[in-house]
MARMAR-391650 format. One record per residue: x, y, z of N, C-alpha, C, O in turn; residue in one letter. Coordinates in pm, whole numbers, plus 50000, padded with zeros to 5 digits. Layout:
REM MARMAR-391650
XYZXYZXYZXYZA/...
END
This chain:
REM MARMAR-391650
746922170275884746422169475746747532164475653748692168675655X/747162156875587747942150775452748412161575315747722162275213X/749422167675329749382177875213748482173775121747292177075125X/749162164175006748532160174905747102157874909746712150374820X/746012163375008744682164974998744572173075025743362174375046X/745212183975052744722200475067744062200674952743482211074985X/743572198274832743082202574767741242193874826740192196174767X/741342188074902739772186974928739282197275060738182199175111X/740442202275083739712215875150739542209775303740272200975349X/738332216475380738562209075516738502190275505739042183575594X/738062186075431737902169775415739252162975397739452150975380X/740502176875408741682172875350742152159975522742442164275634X/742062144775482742402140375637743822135575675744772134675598X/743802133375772744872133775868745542121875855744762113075820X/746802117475869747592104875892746232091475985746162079275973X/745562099276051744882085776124744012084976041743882072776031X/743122090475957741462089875925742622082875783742762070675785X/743222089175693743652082475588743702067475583743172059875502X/744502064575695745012047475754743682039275759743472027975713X/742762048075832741692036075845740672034975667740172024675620X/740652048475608739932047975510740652041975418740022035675334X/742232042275409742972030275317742472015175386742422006375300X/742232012175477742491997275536741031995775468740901986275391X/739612006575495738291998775432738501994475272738071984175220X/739242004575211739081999675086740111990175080739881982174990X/741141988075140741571976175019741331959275112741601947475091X/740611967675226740381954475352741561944575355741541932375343X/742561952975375743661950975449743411957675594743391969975595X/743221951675707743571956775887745111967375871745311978775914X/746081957675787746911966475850747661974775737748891976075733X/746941978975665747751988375507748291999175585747822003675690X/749292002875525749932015875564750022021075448750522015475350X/749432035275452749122040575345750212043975278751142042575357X/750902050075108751712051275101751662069374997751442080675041X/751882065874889751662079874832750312081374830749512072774868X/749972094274777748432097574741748192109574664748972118874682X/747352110874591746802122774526745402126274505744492119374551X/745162139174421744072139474437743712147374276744502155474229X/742592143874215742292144274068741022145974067740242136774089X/740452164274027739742170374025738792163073913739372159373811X/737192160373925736782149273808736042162673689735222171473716X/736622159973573736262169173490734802160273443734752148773398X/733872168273465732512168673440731772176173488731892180573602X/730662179773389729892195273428728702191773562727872182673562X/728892199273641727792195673744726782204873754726852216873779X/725662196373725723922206373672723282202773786722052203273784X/724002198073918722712197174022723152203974132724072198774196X/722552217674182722932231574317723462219874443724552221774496X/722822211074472723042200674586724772198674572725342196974680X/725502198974467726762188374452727392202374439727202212074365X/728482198574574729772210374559730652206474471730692213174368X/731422197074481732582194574434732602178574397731822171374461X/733672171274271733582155274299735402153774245735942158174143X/735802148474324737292144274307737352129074320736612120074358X/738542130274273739282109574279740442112074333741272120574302X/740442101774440741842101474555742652086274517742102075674546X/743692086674465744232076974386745672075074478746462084374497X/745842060574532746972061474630747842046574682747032038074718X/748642043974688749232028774704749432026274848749392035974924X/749652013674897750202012975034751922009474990752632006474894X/751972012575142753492010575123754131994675104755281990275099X/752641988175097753391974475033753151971774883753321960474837X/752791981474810752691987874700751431981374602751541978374483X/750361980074677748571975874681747801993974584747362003274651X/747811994074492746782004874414745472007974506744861997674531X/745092015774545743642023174530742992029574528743582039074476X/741442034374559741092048274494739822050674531738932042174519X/739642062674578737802062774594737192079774512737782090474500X/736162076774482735452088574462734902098074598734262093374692X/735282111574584734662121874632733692129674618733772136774519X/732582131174696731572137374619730852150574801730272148474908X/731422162374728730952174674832729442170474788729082165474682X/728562174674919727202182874874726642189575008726822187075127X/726002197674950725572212075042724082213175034723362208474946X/723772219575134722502226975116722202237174983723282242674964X/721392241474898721392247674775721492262674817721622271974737X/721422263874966722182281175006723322283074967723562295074952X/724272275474941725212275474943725562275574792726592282374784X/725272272174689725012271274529724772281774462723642285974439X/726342289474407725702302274316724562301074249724052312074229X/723652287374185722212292474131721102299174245720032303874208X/721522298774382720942311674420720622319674420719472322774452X/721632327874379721212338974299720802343474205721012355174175X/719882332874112719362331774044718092331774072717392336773984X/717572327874165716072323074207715482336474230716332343974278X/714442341574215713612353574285713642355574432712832349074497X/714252361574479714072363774659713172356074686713372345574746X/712102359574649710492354074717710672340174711710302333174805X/711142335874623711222324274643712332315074701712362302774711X/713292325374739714432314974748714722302774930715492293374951X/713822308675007713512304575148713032293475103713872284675123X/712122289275055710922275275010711962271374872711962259174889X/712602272874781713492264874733714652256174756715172246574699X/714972266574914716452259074991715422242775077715602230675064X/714422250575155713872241575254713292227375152712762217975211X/713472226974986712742218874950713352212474888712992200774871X/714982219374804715912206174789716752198574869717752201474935X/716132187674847716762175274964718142174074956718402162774913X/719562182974986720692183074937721262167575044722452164775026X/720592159575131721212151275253720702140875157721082131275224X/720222136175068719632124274944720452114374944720172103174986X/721332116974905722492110574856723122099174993723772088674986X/722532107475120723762102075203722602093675257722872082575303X/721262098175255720142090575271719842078175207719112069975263X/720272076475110720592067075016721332055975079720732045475101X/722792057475117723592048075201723262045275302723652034875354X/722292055175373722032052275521720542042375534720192035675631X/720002043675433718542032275434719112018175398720242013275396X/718132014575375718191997975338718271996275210718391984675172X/718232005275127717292006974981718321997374903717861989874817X/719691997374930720511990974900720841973074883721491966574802X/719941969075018719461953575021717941951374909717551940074882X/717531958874878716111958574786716421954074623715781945974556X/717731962874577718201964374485718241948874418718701939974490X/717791945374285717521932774236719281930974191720181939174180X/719211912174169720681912274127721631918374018722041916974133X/722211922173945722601932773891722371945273914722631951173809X/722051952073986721941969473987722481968574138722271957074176X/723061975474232723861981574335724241992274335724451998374230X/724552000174524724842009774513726432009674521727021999174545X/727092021074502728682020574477729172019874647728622027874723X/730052011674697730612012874787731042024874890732152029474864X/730412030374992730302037675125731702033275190732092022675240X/732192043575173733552042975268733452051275364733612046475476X/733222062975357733162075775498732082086375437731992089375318X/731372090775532730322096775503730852105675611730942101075725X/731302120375582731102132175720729812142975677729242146975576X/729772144275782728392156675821728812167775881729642166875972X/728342179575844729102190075887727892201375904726872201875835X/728332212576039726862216776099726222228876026725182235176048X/727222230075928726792241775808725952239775690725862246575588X/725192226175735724642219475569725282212075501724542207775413X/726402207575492727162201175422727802188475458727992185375576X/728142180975354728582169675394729502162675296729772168375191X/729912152675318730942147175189730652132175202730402127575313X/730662124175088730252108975065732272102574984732872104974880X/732502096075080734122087575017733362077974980732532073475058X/733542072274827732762063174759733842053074695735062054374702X/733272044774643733912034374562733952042674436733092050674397X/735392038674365735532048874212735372039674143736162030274154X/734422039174057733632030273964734742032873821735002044473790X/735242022873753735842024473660734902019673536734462008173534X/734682026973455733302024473395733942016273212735022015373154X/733272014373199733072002973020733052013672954732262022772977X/733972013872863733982021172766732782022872658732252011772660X/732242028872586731512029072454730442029772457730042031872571X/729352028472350727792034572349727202021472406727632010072390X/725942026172489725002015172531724412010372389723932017772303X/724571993772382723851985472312722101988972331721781995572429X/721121984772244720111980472271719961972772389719211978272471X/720331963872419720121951572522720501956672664719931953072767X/721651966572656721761974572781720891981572843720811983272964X/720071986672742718391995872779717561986172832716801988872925X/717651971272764716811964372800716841958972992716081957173087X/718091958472958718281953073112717891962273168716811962273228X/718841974273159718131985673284716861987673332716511989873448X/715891986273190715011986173203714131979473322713541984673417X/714251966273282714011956273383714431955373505713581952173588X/715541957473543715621958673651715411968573735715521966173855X/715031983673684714481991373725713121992673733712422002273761X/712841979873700711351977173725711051970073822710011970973888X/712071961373840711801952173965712231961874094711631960574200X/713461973174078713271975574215712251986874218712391992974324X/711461991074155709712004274160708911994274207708041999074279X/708831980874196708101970774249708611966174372707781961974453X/709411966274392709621962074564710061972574668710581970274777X/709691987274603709542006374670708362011074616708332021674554X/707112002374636705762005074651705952008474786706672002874868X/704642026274809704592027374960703822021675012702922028775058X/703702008375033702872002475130704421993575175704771992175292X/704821990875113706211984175150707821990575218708651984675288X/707822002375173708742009575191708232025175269707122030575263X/709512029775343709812048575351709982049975299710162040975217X/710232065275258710872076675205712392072475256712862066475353X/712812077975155714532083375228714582092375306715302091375405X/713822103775280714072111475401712442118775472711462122575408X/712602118875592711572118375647710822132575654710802139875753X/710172135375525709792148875494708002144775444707682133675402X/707052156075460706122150875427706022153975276705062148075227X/706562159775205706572159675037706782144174988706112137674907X/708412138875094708542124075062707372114975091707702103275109X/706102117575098705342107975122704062113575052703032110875114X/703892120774935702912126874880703322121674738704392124974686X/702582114674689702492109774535702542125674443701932136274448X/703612119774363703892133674250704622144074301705282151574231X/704512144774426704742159774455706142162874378705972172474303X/707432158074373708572165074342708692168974167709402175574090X/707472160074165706892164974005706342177773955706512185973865X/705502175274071704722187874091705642204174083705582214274013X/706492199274200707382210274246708042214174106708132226274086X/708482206274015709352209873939708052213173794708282220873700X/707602210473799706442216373709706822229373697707462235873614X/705922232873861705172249773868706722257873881706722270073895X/707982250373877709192258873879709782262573788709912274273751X/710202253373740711232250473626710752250473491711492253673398X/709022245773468708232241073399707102257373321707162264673222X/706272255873437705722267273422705862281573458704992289973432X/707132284273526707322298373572708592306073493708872318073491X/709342292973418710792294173317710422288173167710222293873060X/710422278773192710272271473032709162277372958709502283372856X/707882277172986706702278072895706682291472848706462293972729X/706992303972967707352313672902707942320072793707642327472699X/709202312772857710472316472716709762307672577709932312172464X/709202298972593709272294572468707622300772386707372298372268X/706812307672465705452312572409706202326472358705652334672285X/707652327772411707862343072349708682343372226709762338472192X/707572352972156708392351171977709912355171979710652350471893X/710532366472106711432367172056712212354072042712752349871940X/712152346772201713302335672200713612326472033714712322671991X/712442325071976712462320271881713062323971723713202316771624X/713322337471745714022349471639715252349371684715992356771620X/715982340771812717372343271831718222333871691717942322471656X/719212342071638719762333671511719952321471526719502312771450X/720912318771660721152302871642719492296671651719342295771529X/718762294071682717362287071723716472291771594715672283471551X/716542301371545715652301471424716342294871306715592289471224X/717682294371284718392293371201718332274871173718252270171060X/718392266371302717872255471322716682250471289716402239971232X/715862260771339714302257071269713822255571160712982248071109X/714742267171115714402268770984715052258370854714542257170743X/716402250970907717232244070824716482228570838716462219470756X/715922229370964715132213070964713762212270931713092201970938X/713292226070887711612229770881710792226670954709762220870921X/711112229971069710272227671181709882236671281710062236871403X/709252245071192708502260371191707122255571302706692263871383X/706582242571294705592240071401705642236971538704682235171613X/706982236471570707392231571703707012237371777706612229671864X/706722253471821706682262371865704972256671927704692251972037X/704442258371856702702259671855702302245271930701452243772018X/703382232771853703262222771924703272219272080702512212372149X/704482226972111704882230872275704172234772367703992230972483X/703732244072294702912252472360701532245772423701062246372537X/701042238272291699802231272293700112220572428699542219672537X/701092214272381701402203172507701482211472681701042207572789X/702042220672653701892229772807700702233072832700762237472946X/699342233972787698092232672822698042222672883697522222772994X/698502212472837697792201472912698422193373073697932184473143X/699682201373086700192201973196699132200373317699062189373371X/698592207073345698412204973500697072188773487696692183573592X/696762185473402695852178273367696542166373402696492160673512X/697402161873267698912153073325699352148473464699562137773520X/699382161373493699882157873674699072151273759699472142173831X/697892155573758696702150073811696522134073758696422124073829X/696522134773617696112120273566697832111373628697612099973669X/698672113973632700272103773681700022102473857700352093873938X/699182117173871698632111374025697712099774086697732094274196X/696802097973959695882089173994696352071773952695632062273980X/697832070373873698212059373866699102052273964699992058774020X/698942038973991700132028674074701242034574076702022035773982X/701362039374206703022047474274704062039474283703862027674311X/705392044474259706092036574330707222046174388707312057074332X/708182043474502709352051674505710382044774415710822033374425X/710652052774337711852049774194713022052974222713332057774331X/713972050174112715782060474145715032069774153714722071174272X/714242082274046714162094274047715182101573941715092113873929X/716212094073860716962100773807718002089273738719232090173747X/717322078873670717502066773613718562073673516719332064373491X/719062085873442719842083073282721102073373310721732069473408X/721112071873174722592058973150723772066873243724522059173303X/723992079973260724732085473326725202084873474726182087973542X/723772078273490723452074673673723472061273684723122057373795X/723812051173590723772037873581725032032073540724992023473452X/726232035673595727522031273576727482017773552726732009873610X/728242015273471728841999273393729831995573442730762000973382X/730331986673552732031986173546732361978573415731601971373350X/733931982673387734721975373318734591960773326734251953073237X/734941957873459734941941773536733811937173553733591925773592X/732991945173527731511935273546730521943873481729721950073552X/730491945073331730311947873229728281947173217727641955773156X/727631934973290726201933373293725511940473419724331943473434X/726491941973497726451952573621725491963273601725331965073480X/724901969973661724721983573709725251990473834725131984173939X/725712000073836725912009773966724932022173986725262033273944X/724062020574032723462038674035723472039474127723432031374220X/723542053874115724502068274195723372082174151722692081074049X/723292090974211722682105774207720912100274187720042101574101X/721012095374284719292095374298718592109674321719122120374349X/717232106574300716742120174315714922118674315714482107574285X/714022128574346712282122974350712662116674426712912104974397X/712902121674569712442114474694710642112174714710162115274823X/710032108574640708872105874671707712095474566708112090074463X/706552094374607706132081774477705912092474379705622104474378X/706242081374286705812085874148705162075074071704582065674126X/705272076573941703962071273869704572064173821705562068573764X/704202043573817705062037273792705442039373670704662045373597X/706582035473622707222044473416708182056073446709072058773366X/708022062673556708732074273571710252076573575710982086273554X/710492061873615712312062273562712252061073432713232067373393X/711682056573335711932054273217712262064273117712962062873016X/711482077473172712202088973064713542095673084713872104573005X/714422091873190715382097473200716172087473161717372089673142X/715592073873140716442064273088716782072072949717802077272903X/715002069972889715592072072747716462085672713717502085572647X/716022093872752716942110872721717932115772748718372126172700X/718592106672856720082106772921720912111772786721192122072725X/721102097572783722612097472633721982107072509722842112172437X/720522110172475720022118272380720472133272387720742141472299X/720462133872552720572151072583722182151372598722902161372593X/722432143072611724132145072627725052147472463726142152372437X/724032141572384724402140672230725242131272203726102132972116X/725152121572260725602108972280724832095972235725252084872201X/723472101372247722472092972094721472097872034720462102372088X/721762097271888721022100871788718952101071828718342092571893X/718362113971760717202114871830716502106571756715392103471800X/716952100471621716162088871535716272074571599715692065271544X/717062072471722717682060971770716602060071875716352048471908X/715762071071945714902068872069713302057472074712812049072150X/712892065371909711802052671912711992035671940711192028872004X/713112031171884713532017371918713672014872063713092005972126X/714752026272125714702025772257713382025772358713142018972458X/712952031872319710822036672350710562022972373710322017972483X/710642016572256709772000772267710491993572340709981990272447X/711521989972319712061979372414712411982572588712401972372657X/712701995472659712441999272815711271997872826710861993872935X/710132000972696708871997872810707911986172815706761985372859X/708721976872755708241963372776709091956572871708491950672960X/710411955972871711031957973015711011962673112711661957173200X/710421972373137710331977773266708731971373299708171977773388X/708081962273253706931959373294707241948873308706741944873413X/707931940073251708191925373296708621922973413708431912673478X/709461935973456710371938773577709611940273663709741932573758X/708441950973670706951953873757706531934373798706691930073912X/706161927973718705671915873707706631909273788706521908273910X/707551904873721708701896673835708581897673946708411887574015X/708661911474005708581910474128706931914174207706751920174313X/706271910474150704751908074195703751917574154702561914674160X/704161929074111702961945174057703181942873916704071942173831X/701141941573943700391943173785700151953673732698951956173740X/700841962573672700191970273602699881971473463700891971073393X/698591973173390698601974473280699431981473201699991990873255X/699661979373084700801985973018700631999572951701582005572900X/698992005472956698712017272895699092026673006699432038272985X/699022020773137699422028773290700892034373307701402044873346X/701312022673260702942023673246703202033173143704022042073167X/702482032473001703472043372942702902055872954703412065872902X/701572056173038701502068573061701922077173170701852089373181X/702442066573264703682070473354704932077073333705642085473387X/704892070273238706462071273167706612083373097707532091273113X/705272085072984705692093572853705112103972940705702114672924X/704062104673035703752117873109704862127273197705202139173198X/705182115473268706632124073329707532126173251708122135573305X/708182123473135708622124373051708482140173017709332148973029X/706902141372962706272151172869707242167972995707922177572957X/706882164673110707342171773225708622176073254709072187473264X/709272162673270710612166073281711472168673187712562173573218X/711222166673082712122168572937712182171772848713222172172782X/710532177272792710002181972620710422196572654711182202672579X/710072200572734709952214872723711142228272747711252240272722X/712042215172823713592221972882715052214472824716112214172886X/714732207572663715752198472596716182208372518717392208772496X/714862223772427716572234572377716582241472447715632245272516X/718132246372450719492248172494718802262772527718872269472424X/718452266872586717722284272571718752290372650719322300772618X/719012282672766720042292872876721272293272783722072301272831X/721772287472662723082290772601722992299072502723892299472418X/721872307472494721912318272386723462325772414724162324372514X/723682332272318724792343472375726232337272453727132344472494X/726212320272463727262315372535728252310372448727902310772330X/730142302572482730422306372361730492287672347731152281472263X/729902283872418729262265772389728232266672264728092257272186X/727612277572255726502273972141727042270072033728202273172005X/726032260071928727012263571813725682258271707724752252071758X/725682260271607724222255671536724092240971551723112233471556X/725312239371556725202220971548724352209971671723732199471653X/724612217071787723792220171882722342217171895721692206871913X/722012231271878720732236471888719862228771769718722225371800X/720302225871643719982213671568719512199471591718552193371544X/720302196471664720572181171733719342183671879718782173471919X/719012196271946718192197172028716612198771943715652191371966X/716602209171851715392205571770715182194071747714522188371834X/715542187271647715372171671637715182164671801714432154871796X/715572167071907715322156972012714272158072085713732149472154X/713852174872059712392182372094711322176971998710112178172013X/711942171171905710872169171807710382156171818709232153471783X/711162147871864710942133471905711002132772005711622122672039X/710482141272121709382139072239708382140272206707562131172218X/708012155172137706982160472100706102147372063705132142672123X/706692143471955706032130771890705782118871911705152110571845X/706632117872066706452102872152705322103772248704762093272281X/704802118772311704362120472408703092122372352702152117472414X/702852129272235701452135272216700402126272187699282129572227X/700542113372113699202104472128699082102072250698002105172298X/700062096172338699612095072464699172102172588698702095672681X/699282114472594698862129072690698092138172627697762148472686X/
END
């Protein structure tokens, strides 16, 4: 073992595995590796699947720079939100997150499908390990500084339209060979009756959550005393929704489109890279589009008055993109793809509820989440 990677734990490798994983990246045959380190990546990780993500930064001894990303992931047994889940449920929550996605990802083709500009990040070593776990050595994406332009939405857009159009299931597998991966909606579904209706709708039908100071104090400063009733109303119509995104043109999508998952390099600035796919299964064509738009919104990284503009221009792009590459769909299909999964994955779990009592809260916050609740609310409801 290489000291200077003891900090990746057993993945820490050896004088031989180093040599060859320096020679893929800098495709030099004969690099000899020279110093190396290792640089824990400060960012919050919200998905049970992902253990750990580091950057291994290192020269050869003919003094050549390079560097790859690390990324642990596990089975969700293994994920203190375990202990979070209800017993009863926690057997059928492990067996149903796909924690092997990621590596499923490199190991398909899905990668030759990908239209010109969007790619996946460079596969250097992939290990598997018999405990559930595994580790992905990646290309370290050095990303473009600053806020996505308009025109950046636009592209993504589009080209995340062209590849939902050429991962229609009549054309394509699943990534992984599960029968959920081959059931229209289902990981929708799943996260509905979980996350949706057994956590969210609750807390928010209950008056107290709404009497907590920071969250009333918000409500009350933006006057938006109706949100509550609004929410609620829209969670009726939940299981209806699901059914109606079932009955529209599928496609297999990223599953987890935000600007966050769509790296920019520096050096190739019109680029895309996505990374952390997720919805191994069809969904309703539009369905990347709401994580497009809410990414940088939920991060507080764009203003919730900034989304309607964004609204219009992904979803006329992402249909041109459908078109390009040969699938017609009407455009009322599409945004009800879109704003439905949307309505699902994001209206109902955008305030901050798990940070009551935490010392991240702060009114400024929970403010900026009203307002972003408020402009779903208002994007989704003519259309669902």
């Amino acid at each position: 073992m290489i000291t200077e990677l003891a900090p990746l734990g057993r993945d820490a490798l050896g004088a031989q595995d180093l040599a060859a994983l320096v020679r893929t990246i800098t495709g030099d045959p004969a690099a000899v590796p020279g110093a190396v380190r290792v640089e824990p990546v400060d960012y919050p990780i919200g998905t049970p699947s992902t253990d750990s993500l580091h950057r291994v930064f290192g020269t050869t001894a003919g003094g050549v720079d390079w560097s790859c990303f690390v990324k642990k992931v596990q089975s969700v047994r293994h994920s203190p939100i375990i202990e979070f889940v209800p017993v009863e449920y926690r057997q059928s929550f492990i067996d149903y997150m796909p924690w092997q996605l990621e590596i499923a990802v490199h190991r398909s083709g899905v990668g030759d499908l990908m239209p010109d500009g969007m790619r996946l990040p460079k596969a250097y070593r992939i290990d598997l390990y018999d405990d559930d776990r595994g580790t992905l050595w990646m290309e370290n994406i050095v990303q473009e500084w600053g806020p996505w332009p308009i025109e950046r939405f636009e592209r993504a857009a589009y080209l995340l339209g062209r590849l939902s159009a050429r991962r229609q299931p009549h054309l394509v597998e699943p990534l992984l060979d599960r029968d959920v991966s081959s059931t229209p909606g289902s990981a929708l579904r799943y996260y509905a009756n979980g996350r949706v209706m057994t956590s969210a709708l609750p807390a928010l039908a209950d008056p107290r959550c709404w009497r907590h100071p920071m969250l009333a104090a918000a409500v009350c400063n933006l006057h938006e005393h109706a949100l509550r009733d609004d929410l609620l109303a829209l969670g009726e119509r939940v299981p209806a929704v699901l059914d109606a995104l079932d009955a529209l043109p599928q496609c297999y999508q990223h599953g987890d489109a935000s600007p966050q998952n769509l790296l920019v390099p520096r050096d190739s600035p019109d680029e895309f890279v996505a990374i952390d796919w997720g919805f191994d299964c069809p969904q309703a064509a539009g369905f990347d589009l709401g994580q497009l738009l809410i990414g940088l919104a939920h991060a507080g990284e764009l203003a919730p008055e900034a989304l309607p503009a964004v609204h219009t221009v992904i979803l006329k792009a992402f249909r041109e993109g459908l078109q390009e590459d040969g699938m017609e769909v009407d455009e009322d299909q599409v945004l009800y793809g879109y704003l439905g999964s949307l309505l699902i994955r994001a209206a109902f779990t955008a305030l901050p509820l798990e940070m009551f009592g935490t010392a991240g809260a702060s009114l400024e916050l929970f403010e900026q989440r009203v307002l972003l609740t408020r402009a779903l609310v208002d994007l989704v409801s003519p259309v669902v």
